[in-house]
OpenMM code with the backbone's topology and positions (N, CA, C; nanometers):
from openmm import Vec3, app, unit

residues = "UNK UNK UNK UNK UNK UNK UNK UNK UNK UNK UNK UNK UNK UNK UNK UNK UNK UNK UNK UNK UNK UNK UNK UNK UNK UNK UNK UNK UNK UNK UNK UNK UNK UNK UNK UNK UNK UNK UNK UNK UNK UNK UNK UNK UNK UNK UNK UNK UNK UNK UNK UNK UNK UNK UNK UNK UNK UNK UNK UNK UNK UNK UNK UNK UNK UNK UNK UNK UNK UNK UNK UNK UNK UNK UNK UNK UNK UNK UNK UNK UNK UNK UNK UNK UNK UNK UNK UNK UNK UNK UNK UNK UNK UNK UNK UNK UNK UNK UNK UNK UNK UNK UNK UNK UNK".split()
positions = [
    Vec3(4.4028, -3.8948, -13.3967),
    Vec3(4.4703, -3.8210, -13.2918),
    Vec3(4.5594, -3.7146, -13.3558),
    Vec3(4.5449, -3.6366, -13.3386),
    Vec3(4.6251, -3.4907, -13.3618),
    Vec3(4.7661, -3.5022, -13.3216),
    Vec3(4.8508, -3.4690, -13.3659),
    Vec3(4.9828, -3.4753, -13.3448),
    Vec3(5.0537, -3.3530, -13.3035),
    Vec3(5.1473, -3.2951, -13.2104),
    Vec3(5.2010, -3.1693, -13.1729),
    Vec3(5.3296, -3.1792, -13.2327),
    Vec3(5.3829, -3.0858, -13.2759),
    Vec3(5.4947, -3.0928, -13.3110),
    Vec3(5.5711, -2.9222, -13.2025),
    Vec3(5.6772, -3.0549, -13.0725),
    Vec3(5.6712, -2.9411, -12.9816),
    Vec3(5.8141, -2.8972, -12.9890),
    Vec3(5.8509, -2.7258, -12.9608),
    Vec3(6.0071, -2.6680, -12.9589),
    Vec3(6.0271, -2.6694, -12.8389),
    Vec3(6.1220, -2.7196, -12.7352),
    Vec3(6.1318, -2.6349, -12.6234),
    Vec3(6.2427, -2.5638, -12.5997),
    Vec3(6.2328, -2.4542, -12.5915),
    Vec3(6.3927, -2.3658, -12.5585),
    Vec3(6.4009, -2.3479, -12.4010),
    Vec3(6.5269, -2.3958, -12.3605),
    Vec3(6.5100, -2.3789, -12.2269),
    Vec3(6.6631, -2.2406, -12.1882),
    Vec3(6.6064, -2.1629, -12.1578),
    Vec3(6.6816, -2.0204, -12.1315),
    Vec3(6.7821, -2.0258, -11.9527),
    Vec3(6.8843, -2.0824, -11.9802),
    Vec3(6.9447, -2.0547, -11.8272),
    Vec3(6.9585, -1.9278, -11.7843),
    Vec3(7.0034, -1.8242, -11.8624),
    Vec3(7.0105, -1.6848, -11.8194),
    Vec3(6.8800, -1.6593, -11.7068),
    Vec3(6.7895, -1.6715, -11.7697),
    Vec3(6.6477, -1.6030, -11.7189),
    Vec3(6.5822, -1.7248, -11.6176),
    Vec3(6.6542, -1.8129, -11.6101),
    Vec3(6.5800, -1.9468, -11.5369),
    Vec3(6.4125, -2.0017, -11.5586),
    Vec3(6.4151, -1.9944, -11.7143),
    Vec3(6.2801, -2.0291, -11.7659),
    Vec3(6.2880, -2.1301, -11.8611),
    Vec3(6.1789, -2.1607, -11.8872),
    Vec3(6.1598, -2.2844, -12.0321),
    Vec3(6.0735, -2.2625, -12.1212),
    Vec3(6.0320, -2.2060, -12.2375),
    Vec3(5.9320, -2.1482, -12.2710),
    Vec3(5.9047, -2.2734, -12.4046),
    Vec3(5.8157, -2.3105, -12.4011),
    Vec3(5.7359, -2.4689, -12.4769),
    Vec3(5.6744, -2.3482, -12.6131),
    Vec3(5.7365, -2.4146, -12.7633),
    Vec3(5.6696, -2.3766, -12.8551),
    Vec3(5.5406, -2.4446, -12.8935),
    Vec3(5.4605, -2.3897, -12.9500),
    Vec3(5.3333, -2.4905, -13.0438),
    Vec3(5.2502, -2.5140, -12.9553),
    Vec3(5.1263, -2.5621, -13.0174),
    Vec3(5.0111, -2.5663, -12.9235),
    Vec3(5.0275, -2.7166, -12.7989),
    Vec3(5.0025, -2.6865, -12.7033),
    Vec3(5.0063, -2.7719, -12.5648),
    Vec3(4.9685, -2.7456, -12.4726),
    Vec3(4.8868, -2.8227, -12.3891),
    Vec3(4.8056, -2.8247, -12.2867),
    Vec3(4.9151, -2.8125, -12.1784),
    Vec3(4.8347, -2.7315, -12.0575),
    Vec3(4.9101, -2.7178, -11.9556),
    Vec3(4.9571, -2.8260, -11.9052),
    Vec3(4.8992, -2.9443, -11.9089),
    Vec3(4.9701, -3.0903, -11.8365),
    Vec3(5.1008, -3.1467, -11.9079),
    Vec3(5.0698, -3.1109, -12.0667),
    Vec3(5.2154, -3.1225, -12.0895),
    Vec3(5.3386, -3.0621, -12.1088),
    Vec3(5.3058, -2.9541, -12.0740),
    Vec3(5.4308, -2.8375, -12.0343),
    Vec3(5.4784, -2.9065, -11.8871),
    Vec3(5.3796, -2.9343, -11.8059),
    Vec3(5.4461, -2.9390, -11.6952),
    Vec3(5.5209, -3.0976, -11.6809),
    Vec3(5.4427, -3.1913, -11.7497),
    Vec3(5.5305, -3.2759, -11.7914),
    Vec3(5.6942, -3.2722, -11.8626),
    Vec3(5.7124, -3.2084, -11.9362),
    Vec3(5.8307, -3.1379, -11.9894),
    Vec3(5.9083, -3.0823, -11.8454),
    Vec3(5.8241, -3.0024, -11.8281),
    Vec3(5.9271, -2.9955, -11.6834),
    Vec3(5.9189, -3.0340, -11.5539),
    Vec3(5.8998, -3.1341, -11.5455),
    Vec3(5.9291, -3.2527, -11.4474),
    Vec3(6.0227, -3.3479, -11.4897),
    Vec3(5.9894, -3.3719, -11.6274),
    Vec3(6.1006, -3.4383, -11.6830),
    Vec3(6.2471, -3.4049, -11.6941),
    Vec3(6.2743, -3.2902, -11.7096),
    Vec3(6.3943, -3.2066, -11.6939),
    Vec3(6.4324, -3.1704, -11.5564),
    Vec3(6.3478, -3.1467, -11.4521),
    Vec3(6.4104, -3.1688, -11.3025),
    Vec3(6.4533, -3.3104, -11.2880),
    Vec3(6.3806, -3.3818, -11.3293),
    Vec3(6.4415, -3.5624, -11.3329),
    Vec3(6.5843, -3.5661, -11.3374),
    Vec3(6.5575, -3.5131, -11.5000),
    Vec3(6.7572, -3.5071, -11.5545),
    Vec3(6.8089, -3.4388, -11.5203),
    Vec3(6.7644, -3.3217, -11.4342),
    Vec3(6.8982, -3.2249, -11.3762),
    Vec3(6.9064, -3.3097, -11.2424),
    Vec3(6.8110, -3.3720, -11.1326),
    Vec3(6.8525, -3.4129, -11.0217),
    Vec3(6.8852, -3.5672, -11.0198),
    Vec3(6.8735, -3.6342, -11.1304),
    Vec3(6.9704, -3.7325, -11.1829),
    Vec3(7.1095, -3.7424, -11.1917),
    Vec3(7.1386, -3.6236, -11.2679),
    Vec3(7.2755, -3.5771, -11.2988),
    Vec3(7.3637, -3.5587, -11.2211),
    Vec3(7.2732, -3.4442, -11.1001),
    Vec3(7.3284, -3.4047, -10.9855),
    Vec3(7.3585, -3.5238, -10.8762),
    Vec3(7.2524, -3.6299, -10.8940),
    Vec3(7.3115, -3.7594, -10.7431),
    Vec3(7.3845, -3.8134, -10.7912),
    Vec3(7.4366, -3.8402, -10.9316),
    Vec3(7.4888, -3.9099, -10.9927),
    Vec3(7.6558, -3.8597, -10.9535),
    Vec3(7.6348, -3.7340, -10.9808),
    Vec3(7.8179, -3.6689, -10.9206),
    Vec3(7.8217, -3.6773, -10.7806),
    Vec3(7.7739, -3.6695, -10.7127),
    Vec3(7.8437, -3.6834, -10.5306),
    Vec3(7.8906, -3.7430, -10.4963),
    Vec3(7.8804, -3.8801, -10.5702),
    Vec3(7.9467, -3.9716, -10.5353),
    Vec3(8.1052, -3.9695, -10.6011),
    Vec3(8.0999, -3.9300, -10.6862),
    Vec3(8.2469, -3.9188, -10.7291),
    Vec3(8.3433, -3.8087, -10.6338),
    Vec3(8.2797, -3.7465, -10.5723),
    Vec3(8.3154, -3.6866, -10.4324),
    Vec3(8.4262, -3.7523, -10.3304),
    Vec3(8.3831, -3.8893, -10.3305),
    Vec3(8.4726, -3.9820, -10.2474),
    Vec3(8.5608, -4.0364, -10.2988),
    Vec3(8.5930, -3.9691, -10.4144),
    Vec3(8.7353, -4.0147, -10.4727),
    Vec3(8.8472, -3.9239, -10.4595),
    Vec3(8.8103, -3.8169, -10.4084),
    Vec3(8.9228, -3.6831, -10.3798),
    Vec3(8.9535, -3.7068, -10.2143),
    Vec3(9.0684, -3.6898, -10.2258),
    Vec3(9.0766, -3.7237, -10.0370),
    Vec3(9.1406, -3.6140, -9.9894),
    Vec3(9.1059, -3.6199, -9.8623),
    Vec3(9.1145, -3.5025, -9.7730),
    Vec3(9.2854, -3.4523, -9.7946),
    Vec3(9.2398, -3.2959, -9.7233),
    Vec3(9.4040, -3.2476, -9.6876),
    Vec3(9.5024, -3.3226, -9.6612),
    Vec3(9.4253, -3.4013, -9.5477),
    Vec3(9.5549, -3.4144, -9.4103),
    Vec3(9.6396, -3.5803, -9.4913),
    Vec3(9.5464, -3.6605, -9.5691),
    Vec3(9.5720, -3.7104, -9.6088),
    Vec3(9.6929, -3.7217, -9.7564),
    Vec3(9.6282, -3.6235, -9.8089),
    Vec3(9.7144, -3.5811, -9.9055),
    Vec3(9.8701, -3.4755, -9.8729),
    Vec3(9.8589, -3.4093, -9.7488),
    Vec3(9.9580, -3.3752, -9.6679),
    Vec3(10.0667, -3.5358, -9.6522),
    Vec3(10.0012, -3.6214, -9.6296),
    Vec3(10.1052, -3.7337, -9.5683),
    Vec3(10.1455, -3.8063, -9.6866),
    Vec3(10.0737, -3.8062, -9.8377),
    Vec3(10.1564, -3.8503, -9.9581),
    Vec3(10.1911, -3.7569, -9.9867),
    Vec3(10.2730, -3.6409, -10.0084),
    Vec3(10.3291, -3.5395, -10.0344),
    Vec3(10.4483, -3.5633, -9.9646),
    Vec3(10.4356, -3.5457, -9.8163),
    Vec3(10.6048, -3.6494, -9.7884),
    Vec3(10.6670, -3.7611, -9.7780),
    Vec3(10.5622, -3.8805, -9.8114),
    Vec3(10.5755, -3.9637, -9.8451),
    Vec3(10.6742, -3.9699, -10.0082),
    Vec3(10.6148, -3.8976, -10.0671),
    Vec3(10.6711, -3.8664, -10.2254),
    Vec3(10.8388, -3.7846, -10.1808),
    Vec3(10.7894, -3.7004, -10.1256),
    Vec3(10.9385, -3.6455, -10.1101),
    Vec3(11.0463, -3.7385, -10.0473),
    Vec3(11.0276, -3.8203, -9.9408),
    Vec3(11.1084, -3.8641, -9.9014),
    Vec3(11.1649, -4.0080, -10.0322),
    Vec3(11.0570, -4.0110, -10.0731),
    Vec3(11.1576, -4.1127, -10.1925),
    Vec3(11.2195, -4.0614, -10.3072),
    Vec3(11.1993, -3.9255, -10.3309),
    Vec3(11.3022, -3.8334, -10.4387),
    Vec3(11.3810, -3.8212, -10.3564),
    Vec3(11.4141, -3.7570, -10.2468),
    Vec3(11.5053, -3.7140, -10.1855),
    Vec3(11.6450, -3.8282, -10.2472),
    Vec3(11.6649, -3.9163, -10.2097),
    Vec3(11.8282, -3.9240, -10.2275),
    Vec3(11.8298, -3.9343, -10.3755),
    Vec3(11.7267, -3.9063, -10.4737),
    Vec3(11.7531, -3.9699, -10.5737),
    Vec3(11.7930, -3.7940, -10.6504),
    Vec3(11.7856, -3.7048, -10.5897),
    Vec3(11.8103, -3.5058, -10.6158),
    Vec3(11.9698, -3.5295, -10.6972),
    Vec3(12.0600, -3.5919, -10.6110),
    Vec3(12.1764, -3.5413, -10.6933),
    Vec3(12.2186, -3.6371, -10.7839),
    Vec3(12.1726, -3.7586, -10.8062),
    Vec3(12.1918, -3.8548, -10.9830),
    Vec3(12.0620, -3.7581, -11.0186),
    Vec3(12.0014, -3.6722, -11.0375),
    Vec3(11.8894, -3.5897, -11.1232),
    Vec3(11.9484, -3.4835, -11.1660),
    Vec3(12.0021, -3.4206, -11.0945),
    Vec3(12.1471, -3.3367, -11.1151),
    Vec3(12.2171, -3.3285, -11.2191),
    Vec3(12.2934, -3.4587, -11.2249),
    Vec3(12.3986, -3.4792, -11.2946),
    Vec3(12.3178, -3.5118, -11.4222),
    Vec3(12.2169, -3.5817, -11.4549),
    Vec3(12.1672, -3.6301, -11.5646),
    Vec3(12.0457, -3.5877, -11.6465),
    Vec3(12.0040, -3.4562, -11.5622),
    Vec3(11.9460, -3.3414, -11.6481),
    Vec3(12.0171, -3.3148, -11.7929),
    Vec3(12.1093, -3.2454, -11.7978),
    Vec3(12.2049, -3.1680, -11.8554),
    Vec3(12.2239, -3.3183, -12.0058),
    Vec3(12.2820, -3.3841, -11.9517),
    Vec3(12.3092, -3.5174, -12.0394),
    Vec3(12.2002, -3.5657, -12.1309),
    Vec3(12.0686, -3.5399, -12.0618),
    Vec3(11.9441, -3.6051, -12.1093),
    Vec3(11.8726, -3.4496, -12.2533),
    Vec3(11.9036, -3.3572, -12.1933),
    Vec3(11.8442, -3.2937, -12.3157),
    Vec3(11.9442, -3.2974, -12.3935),
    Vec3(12.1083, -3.2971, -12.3720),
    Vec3(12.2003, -3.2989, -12.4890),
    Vec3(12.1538, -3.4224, -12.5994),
    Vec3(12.0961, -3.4942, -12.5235),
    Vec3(12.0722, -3.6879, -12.5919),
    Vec3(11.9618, -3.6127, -12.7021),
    Vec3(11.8567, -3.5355, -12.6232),
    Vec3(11.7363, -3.5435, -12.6753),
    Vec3(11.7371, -3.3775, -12.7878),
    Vec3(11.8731, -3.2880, -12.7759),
    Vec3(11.8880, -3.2179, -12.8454),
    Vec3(11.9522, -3.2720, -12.9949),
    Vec3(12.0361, -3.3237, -13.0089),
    Vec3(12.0996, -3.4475, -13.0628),
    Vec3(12.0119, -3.5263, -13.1945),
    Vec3(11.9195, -3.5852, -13.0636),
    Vec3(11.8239, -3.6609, -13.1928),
    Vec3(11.7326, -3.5756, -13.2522),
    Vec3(11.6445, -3.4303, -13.1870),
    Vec3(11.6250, -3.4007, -13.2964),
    Vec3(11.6473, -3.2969, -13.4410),
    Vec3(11.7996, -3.2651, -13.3806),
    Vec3(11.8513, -3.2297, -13.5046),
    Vec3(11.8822, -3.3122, -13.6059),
    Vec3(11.9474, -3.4376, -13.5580),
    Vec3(11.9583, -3.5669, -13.6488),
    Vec3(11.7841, -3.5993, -13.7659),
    Vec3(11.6819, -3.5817, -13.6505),
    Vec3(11.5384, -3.5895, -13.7459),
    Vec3(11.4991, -3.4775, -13.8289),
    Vec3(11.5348, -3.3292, -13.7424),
    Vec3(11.5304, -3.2164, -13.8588),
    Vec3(11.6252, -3.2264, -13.9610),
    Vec3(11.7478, -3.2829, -13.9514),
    Vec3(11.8134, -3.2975, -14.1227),
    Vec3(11.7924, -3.3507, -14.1921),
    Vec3(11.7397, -3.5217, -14.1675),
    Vec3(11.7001, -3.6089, -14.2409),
    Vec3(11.5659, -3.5229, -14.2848),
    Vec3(11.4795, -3.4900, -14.2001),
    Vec3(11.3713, -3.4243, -14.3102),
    Vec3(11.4002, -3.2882, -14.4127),
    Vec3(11.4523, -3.2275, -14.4133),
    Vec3(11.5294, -3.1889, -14.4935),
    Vec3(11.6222, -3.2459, -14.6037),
    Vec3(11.6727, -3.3723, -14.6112),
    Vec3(11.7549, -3.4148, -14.6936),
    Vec3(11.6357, -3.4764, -14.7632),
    Vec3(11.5252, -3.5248, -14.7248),
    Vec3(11.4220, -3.5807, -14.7447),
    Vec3(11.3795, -3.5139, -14.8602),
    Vec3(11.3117, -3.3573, -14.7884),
    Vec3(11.2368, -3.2849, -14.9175),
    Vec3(11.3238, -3.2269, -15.0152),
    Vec3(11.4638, -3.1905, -14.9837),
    Vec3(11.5069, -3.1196, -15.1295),
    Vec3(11.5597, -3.2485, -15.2122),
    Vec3(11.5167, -3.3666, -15.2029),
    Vec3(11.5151, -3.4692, -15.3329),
    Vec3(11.4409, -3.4269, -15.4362),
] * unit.nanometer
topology = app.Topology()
chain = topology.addChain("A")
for resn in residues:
    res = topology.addResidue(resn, chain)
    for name in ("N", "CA", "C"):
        topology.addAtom(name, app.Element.getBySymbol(name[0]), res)
């Protein structure tokens, strides 16, 4: 039995597939049947992940749902902005010196 040794380049620009090396028309078209397979595989395979995004109106009602539980918490956020980067300005000058005291050993 003869053996094919086949290239296929498949060109999206031009919406073609052009099969290198010698091959009979049945197996070109095999090749592409096989590749509508895996593109409309691919494709049923995502719709369903579709039903994991939820609607507007829904996502409208956790949006104030969310707000209404920040709400009283706005002015302790306030006050402890300011405090929290001083903390976090703080430590890493404390880590930029130590690395510095580090390398000029």
């Amino acid at each position: 039995m003869k053996s094919h040794h086949l290239i296929c380049i498949c060109d999206l620009r031009h919406h073609e597939v052009r099969v290198l090396g010698d091959m009979t028309m049945t197996m070109k078209l095999r090749i592409l049947v096989s590749m509508l397979e895996l593109f409309f595989a691919v494709a049923f395979s995502a719709v369903p992940l579709t039903l994991y995004v939820p609607p507007i109106r829904s996502l409208n009602l956790f949006v104030e749902s969310i707000e209404l539980l920040v709400r009283p918490t706005a002015g302790f956020s306030i006050r402890t902005g300011p405090r929290l980067r001083g903390v976090f300005s703080r430590f890493l000058s404390a880590l930029l010196h130590n690395q510095q005291a580090i390398s000029s050993r």
